[in-house]
DRENTORKOL-3810 file (N, C-alpha, C; in nm, 4 decimals):
REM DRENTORKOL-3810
@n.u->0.0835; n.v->-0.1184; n.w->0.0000; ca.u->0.0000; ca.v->0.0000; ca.w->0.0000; c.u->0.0877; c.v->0.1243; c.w->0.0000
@n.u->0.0708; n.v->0.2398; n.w->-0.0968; ca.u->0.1242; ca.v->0.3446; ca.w->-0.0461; c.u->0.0408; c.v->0.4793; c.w->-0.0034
@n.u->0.0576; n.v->0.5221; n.w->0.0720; ca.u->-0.0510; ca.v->0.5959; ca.w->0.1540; c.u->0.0246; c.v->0.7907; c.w->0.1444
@n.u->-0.0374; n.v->0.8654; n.w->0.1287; ca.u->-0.0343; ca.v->0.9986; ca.w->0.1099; c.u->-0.0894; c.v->1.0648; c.w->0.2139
@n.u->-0.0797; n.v->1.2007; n.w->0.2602; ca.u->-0.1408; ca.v->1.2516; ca.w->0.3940; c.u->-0.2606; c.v->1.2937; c.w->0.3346
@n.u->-0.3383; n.v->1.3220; n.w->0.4225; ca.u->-0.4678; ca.v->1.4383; ca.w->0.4550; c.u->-0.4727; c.v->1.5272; c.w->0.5611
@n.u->-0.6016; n.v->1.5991; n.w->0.5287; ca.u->-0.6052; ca.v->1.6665; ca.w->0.5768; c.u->-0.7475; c.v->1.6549; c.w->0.5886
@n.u->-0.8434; n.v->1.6700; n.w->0.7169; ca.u->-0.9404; ca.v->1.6611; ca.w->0.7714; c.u->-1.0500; c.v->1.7259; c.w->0.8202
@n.u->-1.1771; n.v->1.7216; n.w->0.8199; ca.u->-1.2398; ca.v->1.7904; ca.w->0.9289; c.u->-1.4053; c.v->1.6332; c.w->0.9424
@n.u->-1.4319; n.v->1.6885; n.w->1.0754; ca.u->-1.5323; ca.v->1.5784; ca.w->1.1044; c.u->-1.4960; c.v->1.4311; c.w->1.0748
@n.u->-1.4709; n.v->1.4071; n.w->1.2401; ca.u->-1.4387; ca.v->1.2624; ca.w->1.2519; c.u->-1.5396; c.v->1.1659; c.w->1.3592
@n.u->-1.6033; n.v->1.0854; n.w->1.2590; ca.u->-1.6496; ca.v->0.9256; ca.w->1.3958; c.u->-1.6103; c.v->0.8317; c.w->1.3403
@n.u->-1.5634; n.v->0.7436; n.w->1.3767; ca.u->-1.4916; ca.v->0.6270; ca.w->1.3623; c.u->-1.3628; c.v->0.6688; c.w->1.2608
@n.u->-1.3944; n.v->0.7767; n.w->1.1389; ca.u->-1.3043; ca.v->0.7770; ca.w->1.0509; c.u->-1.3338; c.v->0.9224; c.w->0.9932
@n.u->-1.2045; n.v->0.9619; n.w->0.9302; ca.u->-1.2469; ca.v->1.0977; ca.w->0.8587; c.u->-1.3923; c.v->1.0990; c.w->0.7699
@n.u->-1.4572; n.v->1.2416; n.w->0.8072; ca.u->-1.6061; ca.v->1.2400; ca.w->0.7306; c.u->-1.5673; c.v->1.3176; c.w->0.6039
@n.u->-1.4689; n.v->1.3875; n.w->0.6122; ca.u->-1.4563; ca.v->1.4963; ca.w->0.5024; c.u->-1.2762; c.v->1.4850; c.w->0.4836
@n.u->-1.2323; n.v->1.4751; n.w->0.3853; ca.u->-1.1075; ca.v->1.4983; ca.w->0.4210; c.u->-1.0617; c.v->1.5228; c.w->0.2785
@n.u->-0.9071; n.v->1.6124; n.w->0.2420; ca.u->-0.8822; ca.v->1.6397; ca.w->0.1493; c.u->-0.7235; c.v->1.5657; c.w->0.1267
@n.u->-0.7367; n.v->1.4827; n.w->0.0162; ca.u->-0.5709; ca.v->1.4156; ca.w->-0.0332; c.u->-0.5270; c.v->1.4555; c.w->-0.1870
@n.u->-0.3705; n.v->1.4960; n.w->-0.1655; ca.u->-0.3322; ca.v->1.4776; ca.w->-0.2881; c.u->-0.2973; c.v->1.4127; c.w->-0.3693
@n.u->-0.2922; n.v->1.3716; n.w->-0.4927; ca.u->-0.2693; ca.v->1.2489; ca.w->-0.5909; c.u->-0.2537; c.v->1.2891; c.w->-0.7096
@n.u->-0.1188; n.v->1.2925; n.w->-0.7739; ca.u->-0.1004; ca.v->1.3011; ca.w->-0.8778; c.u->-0.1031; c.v->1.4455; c.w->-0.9801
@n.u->-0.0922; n.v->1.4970; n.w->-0.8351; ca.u->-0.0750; ca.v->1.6699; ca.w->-0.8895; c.u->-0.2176; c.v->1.7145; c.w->-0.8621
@n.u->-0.3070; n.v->1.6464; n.w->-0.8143; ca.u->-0.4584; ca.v->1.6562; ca.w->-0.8079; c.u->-0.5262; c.v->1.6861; c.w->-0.6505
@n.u->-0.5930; n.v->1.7494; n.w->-0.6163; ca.u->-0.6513; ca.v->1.7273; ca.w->-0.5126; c.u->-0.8046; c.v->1.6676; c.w->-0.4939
@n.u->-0.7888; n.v->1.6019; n.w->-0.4317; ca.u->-0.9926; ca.v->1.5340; ca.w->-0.4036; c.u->-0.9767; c.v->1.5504; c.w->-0.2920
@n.u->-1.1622; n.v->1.5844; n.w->-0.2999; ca.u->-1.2221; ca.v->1.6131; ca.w->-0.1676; c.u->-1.3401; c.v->1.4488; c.w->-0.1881
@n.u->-1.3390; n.v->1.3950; n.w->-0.0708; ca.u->-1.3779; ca.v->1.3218; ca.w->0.0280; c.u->-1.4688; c.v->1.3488; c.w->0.0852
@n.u->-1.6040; n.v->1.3477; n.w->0.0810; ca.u->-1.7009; ca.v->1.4171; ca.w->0.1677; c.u->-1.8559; c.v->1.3068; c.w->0.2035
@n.u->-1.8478; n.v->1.2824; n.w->0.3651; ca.u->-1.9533; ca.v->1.2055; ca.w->0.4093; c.u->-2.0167; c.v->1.2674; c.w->0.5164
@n.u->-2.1218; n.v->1.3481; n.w->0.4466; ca.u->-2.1758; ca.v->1.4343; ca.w->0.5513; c.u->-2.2939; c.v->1.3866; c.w->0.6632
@n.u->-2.3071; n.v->1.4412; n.w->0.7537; ca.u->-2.4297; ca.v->1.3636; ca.w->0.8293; c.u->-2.5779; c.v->1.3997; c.w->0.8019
@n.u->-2.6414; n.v->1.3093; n.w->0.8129; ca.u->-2.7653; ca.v->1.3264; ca.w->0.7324; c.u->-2.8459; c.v->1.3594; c.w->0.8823
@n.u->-2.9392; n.v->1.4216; n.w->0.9186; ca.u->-3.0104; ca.v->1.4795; ca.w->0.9973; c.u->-3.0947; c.v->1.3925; c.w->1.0126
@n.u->-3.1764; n.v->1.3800; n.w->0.8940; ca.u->-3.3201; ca.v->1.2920; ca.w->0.8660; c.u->-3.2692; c.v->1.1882; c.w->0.9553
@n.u->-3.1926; n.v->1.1151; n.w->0.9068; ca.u->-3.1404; ca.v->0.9918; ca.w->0.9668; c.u->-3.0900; c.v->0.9185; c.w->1.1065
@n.u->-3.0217; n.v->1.1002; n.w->1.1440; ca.u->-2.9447; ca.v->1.0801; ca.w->1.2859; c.u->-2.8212; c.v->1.0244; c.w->1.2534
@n.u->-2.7756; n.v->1.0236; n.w->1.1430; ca.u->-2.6267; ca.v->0.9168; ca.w->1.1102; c.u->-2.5213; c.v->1.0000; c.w->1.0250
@n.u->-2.4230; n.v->0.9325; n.w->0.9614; ca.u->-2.3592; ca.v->0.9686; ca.w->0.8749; c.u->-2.3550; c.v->0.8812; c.w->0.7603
@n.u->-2.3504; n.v->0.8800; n.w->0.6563; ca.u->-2.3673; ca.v->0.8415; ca.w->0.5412; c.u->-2.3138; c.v->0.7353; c.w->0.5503
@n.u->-2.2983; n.v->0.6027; n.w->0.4300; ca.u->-2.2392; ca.v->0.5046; ca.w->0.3970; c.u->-2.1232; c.v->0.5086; c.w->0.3007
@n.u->-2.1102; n.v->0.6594; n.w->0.2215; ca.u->-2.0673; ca.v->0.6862; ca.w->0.1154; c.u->-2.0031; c.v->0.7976; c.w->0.1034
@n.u->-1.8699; n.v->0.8071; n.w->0.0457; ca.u->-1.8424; ca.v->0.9361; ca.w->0.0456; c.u->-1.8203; c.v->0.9649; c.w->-0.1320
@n.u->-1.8833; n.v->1.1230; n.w->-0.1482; ca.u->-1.8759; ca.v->1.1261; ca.w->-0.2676; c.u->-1.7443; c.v->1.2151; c.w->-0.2875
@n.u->-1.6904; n.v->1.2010; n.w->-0.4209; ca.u->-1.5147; ca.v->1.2250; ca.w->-0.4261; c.u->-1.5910; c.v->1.3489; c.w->-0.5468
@n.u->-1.4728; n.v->1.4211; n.w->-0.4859; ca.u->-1.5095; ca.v->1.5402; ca.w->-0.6132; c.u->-1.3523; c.v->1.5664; c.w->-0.6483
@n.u->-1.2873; n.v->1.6088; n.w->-0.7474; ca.u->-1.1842; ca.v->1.6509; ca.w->-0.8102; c.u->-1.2066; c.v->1.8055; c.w->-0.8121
@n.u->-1.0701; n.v->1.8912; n.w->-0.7156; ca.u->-1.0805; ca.v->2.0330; ca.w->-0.6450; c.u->-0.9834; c.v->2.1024; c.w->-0.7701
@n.u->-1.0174; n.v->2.2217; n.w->-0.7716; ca.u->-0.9228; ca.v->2.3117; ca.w->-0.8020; c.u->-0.8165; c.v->2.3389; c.w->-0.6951
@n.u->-0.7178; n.v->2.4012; n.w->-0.7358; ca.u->-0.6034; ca.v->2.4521; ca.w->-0.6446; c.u->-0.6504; c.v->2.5023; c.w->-0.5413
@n.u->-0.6689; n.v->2.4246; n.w->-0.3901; ca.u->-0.6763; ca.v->2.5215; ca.w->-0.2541; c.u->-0.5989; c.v->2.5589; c.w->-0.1793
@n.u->-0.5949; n.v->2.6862; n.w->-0.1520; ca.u->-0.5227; ca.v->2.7852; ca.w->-0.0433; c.u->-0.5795; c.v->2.7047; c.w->0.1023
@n.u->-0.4906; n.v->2.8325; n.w->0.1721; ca.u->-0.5397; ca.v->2.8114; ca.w->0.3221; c.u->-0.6586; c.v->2.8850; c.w->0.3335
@n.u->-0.6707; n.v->2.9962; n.w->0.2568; ca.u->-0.8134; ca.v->3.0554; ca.w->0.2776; c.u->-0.9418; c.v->2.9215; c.w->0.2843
@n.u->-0.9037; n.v->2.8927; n.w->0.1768; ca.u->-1.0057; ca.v->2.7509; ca.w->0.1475; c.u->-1.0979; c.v->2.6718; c.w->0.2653
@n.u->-0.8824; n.v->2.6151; n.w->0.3246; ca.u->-0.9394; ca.v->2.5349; ca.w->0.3844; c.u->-0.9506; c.v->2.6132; c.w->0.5683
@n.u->-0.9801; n.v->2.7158; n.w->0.5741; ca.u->-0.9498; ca.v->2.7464; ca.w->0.6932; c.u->-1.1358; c.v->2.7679; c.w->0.7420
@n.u->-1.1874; n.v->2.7417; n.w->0.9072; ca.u->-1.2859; ca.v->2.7216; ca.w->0.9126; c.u->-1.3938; c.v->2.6300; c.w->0.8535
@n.u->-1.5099; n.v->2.6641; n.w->0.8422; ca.u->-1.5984; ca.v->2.5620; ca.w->0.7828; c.u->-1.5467; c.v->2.4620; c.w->0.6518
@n.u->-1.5917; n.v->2.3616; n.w->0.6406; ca.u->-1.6009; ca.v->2.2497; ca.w->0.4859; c.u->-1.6740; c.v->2.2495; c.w->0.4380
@n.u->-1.7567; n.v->2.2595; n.w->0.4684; ca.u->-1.9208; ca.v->2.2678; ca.w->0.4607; c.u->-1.9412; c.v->2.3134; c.w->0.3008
@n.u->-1.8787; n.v->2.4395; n.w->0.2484; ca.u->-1.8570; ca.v->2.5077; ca.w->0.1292; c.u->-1.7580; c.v->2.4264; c.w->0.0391
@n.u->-1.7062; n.v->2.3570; n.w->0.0390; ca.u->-1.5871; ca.v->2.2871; ca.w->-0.0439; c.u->-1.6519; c.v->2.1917; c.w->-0.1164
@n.u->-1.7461; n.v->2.1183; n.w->-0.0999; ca.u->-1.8192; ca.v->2.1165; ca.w->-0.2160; c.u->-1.8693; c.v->2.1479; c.w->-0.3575
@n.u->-1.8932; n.v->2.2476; n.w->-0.3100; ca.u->-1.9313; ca.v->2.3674; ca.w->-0.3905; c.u->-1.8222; c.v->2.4549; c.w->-0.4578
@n.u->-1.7164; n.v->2.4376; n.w->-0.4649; ca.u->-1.5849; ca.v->2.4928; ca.w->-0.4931; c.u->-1.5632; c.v->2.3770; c.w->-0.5872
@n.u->-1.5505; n.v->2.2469; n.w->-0.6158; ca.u->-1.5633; ca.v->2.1386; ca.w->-0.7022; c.u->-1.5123; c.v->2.1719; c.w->-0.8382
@n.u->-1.4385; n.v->2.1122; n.w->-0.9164; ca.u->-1.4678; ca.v->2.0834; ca.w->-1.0509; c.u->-1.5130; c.v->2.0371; c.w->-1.1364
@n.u->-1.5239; n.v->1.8877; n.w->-1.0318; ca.u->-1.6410; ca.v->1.7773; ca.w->-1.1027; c.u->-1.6455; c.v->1.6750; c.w->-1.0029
@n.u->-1.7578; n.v->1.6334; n.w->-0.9997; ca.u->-1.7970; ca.v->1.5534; ca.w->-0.8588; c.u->-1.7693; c.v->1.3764; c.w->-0.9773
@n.u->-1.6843; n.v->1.3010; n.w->-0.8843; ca.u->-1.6075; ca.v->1.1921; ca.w->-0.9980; c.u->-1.7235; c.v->1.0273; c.w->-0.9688
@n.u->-1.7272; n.v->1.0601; n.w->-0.8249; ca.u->-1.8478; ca.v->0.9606; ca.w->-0.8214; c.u->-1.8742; c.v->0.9307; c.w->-0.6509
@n.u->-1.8891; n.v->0.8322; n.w->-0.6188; ca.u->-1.9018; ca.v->0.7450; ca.w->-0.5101; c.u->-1.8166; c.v->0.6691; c.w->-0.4706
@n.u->-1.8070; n.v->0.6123; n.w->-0.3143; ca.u->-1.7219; ca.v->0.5122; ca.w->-0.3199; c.u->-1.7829; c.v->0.4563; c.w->-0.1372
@n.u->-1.7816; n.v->0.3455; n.w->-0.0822; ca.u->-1.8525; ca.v->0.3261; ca.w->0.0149; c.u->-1.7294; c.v->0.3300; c.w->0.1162
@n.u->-1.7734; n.v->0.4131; n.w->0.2408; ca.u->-1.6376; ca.v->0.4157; ca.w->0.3553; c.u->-1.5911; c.v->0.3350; c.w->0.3588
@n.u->-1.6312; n.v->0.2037; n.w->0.3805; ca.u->-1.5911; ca.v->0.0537; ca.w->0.4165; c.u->-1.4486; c.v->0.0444; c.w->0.3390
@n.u->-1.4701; n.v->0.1134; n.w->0.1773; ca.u->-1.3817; ca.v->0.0416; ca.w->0.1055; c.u->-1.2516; c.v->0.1297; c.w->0.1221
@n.u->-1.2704; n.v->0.2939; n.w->0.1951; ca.u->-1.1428; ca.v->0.3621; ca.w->0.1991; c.u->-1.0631; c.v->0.2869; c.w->0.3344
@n.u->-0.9106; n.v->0.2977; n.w->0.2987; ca.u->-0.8405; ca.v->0.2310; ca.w->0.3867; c.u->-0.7303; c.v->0.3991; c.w->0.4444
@n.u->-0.7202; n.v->0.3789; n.w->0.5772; ca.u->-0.6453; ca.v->0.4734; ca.w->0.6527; c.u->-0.5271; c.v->0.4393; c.w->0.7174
@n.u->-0.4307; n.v->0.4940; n.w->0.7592; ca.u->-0.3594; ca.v->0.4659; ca.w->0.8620; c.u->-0.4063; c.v->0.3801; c.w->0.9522
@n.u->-0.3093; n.v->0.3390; n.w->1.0474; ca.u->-0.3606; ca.v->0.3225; ca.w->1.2001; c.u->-0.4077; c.v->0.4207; c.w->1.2569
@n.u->-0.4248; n.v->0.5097; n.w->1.2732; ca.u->-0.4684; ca.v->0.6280; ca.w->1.3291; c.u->-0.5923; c.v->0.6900; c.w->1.2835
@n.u->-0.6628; n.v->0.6499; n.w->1.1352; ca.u->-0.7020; ca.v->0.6653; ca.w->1.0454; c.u->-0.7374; c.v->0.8188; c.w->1.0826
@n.u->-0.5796; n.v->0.9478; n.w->1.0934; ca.u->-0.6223; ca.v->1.0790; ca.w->1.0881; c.u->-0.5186; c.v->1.1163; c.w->1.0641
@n.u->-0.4251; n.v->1.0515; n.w->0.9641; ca.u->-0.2631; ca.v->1.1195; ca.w->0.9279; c.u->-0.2965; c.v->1.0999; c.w->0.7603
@n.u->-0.3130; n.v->0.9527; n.w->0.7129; ca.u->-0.2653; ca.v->0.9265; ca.w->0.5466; c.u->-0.3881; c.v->0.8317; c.w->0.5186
@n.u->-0.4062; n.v->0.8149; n.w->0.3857; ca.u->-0.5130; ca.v->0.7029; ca.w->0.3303; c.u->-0.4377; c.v->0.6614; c.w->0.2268
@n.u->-0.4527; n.v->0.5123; n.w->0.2012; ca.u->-0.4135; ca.v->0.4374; ca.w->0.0763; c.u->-0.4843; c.v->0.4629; c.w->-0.0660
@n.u->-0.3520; n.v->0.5264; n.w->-0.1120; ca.u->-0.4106; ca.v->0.5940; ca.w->-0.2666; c.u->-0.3974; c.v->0.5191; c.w->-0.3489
@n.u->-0.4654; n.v->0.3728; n.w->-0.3622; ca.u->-0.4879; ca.v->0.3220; ca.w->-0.4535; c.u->-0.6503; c.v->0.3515; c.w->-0.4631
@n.u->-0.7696; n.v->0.3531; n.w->-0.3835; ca.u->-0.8860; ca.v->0.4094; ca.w->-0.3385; c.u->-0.8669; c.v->0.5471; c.w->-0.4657
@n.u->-0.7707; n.v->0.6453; n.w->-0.4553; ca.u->-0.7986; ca.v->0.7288; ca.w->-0.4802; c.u->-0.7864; c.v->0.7836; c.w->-0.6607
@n.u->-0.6936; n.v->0.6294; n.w->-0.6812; ca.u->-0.6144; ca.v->0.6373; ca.w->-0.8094; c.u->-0.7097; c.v->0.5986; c.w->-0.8795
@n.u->-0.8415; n.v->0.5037; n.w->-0.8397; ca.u->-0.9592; ca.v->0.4815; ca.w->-0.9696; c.u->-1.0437; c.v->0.6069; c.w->-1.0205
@n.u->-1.0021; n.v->0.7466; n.w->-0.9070; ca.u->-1.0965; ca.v->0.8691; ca.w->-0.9106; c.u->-1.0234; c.v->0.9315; c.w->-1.0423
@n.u->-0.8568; n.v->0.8764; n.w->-1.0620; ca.u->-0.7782; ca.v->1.0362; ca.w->-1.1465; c.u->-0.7689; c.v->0.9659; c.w->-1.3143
@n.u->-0.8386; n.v->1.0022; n.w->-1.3564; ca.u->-0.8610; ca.v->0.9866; ca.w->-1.4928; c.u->-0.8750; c.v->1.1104; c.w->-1.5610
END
């Protein structure tokens, strides 16, 4: 496995939102909590980012979405793999089916 850092916000059991680089690329990672539900999703949808500053990422995520270039698809938490810590790096092979 080779694993790349992130960078995070909103964590239960595992990052809910988190941003990695790959390949000169950045994706955003995003499993937001659903209200209706009381939970957090099963799924995080991967979007492919433009270049972010610290402005970007400083305060809320909530908006980074919406900053997007193209939302690339789905992928179910289960299948992203993390560190031991799962709040330093994730295995970018997960991330390498997104960069096309």
């Amino acid at each position: 496995m080779q694993y790349e850092p992130i960078l995070y916000r909103d964590f239960y059991d595992v990052p809910r939102m988190f941003v990695v680089r790959f390949g000169g690329k950045s994706y955003l990672f995003d499993c937001p909590f659903d209200e209706s539900k009381d939970e957090y999703g099963t799924h995080y949808s991967v979007f492919l980012m433009p270049p972010l500053d610290d402005t970007d990422l400083a305060g809320d995520w909530r908006k980074l979405p919406s900053l997007a270039v193209q939302l690339k698809g789905k992928i179910p938490v289960s299948d992203v793999k993390f560190d031991t810590s799962k709040r330093k790096e994730v295995d970018v092979d997960i991330v390498a089916q997104f960069d096309s």
